[in-house]
N, C-alpha and C positions, 0 to 999 in steps of 0.2 A: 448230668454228663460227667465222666470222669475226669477228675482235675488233673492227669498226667495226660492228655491229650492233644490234639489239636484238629482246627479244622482248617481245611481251603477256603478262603473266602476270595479268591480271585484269581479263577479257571476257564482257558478257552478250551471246548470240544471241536471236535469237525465240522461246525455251524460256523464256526468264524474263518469263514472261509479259505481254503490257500495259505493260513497261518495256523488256525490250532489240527491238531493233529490226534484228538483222543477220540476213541469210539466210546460211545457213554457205557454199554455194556461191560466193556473190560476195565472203566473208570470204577462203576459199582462194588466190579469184582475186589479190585487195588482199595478200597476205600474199607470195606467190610474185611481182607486181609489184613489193614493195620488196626484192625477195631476203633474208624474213625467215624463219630455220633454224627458228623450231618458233613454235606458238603455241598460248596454253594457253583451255579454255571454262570459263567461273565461273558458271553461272547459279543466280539464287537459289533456295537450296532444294531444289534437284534436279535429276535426272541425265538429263532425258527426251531430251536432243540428243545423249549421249556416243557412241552407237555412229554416228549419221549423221555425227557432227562426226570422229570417230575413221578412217571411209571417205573420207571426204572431201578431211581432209588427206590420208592415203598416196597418194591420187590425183594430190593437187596436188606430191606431193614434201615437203611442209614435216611436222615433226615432231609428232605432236597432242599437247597435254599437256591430261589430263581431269581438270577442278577441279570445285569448287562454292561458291560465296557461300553458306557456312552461315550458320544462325540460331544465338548460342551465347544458351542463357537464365542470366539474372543469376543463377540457383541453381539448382535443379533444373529438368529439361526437364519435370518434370511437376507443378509448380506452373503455377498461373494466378490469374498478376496481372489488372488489372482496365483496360488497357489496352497497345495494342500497343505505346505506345512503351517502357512497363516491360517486355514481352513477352522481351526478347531483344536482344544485342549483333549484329553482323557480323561474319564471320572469313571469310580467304579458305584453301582447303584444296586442296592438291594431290597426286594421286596420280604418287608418285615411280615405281612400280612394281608390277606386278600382286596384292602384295598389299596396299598402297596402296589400289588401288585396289577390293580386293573389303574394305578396311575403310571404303572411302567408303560404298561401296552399305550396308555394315550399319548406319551412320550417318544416312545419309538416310532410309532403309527405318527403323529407327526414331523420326525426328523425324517422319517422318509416321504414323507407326503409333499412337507412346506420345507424343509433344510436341508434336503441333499445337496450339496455340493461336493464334490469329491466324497466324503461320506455324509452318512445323515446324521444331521447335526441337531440340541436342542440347544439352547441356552438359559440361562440363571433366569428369567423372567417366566421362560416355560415352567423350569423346575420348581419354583418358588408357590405355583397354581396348583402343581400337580404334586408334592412334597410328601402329602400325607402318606403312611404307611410307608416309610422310604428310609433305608439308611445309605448313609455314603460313607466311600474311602474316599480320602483325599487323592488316589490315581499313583501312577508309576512317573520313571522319569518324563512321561511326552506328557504330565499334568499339568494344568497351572500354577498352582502351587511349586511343585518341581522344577518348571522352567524357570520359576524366579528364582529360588536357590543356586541352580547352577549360574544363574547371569551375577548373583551375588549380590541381589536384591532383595535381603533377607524382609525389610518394614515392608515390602510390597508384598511378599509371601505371607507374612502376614496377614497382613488385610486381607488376600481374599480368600486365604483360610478361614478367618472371617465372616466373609461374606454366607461362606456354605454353611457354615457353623450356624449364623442367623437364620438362611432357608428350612435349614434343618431341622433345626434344634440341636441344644449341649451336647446331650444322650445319642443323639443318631447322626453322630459325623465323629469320623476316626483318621488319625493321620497314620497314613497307609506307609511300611517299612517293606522295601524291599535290600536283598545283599545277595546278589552273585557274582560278587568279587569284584566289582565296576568302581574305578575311583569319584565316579559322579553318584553311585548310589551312596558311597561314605559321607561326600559332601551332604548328602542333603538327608544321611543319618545323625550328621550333627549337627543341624538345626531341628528337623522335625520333632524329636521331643521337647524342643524349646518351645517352640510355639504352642504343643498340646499342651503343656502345663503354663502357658500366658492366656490361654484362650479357655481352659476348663474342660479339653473333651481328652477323647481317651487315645491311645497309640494301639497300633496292630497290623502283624505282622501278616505278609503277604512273600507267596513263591512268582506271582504273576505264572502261572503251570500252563506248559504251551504242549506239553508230550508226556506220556504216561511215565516213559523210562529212563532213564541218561543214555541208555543205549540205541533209545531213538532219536537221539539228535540229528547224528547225516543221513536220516532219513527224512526227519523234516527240514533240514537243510535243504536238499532238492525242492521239498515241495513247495519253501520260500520263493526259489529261484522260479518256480515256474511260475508261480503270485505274481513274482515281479518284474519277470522277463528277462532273466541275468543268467548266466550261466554258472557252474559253482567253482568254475578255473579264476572268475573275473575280483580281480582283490574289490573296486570299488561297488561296495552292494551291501546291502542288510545282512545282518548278522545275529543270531541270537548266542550267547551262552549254552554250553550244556548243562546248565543246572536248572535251566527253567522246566525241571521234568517235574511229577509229583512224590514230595519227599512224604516220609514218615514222618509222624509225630518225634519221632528222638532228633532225625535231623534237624529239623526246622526247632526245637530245643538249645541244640546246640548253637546253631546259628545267632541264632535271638538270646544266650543267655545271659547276654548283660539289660534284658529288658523283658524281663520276665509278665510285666505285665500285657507287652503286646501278645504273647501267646495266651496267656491268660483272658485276654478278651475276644479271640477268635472263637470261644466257648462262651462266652458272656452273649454276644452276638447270635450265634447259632442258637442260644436256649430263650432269645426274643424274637426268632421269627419263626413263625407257627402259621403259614402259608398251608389251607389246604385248598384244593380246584376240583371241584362237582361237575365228575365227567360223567357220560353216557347219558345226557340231558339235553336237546337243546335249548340254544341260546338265540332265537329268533326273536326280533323283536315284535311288541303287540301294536298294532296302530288302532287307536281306536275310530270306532265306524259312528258319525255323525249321527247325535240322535232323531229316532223316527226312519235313518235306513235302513234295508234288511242286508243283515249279511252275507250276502252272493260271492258266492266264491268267483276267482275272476274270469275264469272260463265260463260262468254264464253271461258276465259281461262283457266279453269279448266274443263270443262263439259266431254271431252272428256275423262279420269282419271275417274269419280266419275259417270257417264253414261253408261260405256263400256258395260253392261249385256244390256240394253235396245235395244231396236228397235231405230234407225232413228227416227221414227215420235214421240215416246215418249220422247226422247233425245231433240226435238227441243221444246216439250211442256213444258220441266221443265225448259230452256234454258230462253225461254220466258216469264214463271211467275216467274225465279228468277229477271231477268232484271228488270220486270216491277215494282218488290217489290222493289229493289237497286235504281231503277230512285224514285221513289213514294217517299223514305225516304232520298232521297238526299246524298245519301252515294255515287253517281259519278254525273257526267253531261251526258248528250246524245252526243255520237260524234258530230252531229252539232253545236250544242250550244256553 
């Protein structure tokens, strides 16, 4: 990858719902304009863009890396605090490699299964089971790590910088830099490289990219408002920056040039995950059939039940195009076989 570069590693598309606002098409396009080698998709909470974003990019040439802005909950994912902001920290999760990535899918699939509360939530004890193939940032200001920094509980930020570094490993946990101009991102730009060089892992740099252009900001402005039920006259309400658009490699340079190696490892990152996903196959599962029974597909097993008004000869007609539809799509094997 070229070392004058950089990559996104922590981007919402129009998957995250009501809050990101990029169409992955015009993402590709902006990405392969700045001659950038891979870019990664984060959206919160869930995976519903990974295979269109994954198509997408090989089309455009640029490498996909498929993430997610989890929700991590302050204890268990299956507690329920009594509001969202106790709900759950941020973390950003990346699938290094295809089992990476089918330990994302069993992360997310359970934060919506067993953790929804306000969002779907996993926690350190999920992550910790399901780790492998996985790198992490350490999250933006709504992280854990981040929420200590600003409370000015720098030994506690610590620790559970910490703690993910342990789940993780050294290699695959990054303390994630974000600056658009926020006096709480300064704050916790001057501790975050302290801890990465107490702890032995790496720094890297993030736009947290919510809109393709600066120019789309009071557009997504609106579309905030209507996420959140506010109107855009009302002072008390969510607010983004306009810089959380997707910069170029020189901006994002600029930005970070007193920490040259967090851009530096946006590319270090992208040239370790090598995620590829084996489409136009299915993925059905095989059950296998108790030895010594024959393998009847289930409309001969059931025909008799859901037939009974018919005739004989019509009974064995529908018998016969169910079968041949169930052998055709591979949903059994033919007794011989």
């Amino acid at each position: 990858m070229p070392r004058d570069s950089f990559v996104h590693l922590h981007l919402h598309t129009e998957y995250s719902l009501l809050d990101g606002a990029i169409r992955i098409k015009e993402l590709m396009k902006k990405a392969a304009e700045f001659k950038m080698p891979a870019v990664a998709m984060t959206d919160h909470g869930n995976l519903y863009g990974a295979i269109e974003f994954y198509q997408e990019a090989q089309r455009a040439g640029v490498k996909p890396i498929v993430g997610c802005e989890a929700y991590i909950a302050r204890r268990s994912h299956k507690d329920r605090p009594n509001s969202m902001r106790e709900s759950a920290y941020h973390f950003t999760l990346l699938a290094r490699d295809e089992t990476g990535y089918h330990n994302l899918i069993k992360l997310i699939s359970t934060a919506h299964l067993d953790g929804f509360h306000y969002r779907p939530r996993i926690d350190k004890e999920l992550l910790a089971q399901h780790s492998a193939g996985l790198i992490g940032l350490s999250g933006c200001l709504a992280s854990e790590v981040n929420s200590a920094i600003q409370a000015n509980k720098i030994d506690s930020a610590k620790q559970r910088a910490a703690e993910y570094r342990d789940i993780l490993g050294t290699e695959n946990f990054f303390m994630e830099m974000h600056d658009h101009g926020m006096e709480e991102q300064r704050q916790c730009n001057c501790v975050l490289p302290r801890i990465a060089k107490d702890l032995g892992v790496g720094l890297v740099a993030a736009n947290d990219v919510h809109f393709l252009r600066r120019s789309d900001h009071d557009a997504h402005d609106v579309m905030l408002c209507i996420g959140t039920g506010k109107m855009v006259q009302d002072e008390n309400r969510m607010r983004y920056k306009p810089e959380l658009y997707f910069k170029s490699a020189e901006e994002m340079r600029e930005i970070f040039r007193d920490f040259p190696e967090a851009i530096a490892n946006t590319l270090k990152i992208a040239e370790g995950c090598n995620l590829e996903i084996e489409l136009g196959k299915s993925k059905y599962p095989e059950y296998p059939v108790p030895e010594g029974s024959p393998a009847k597909p289930i409309s001969v097993i059931f025909a008799p039940k859901v037939c009974s008004s018919v005739t004989a000869t019509e009974r064995k007609a529908i018998v016969n195009c169910n079968n041949a539809s169930i052998m055709n799509l591979g949903y059994s094997r033919r007794p011989d076989s």
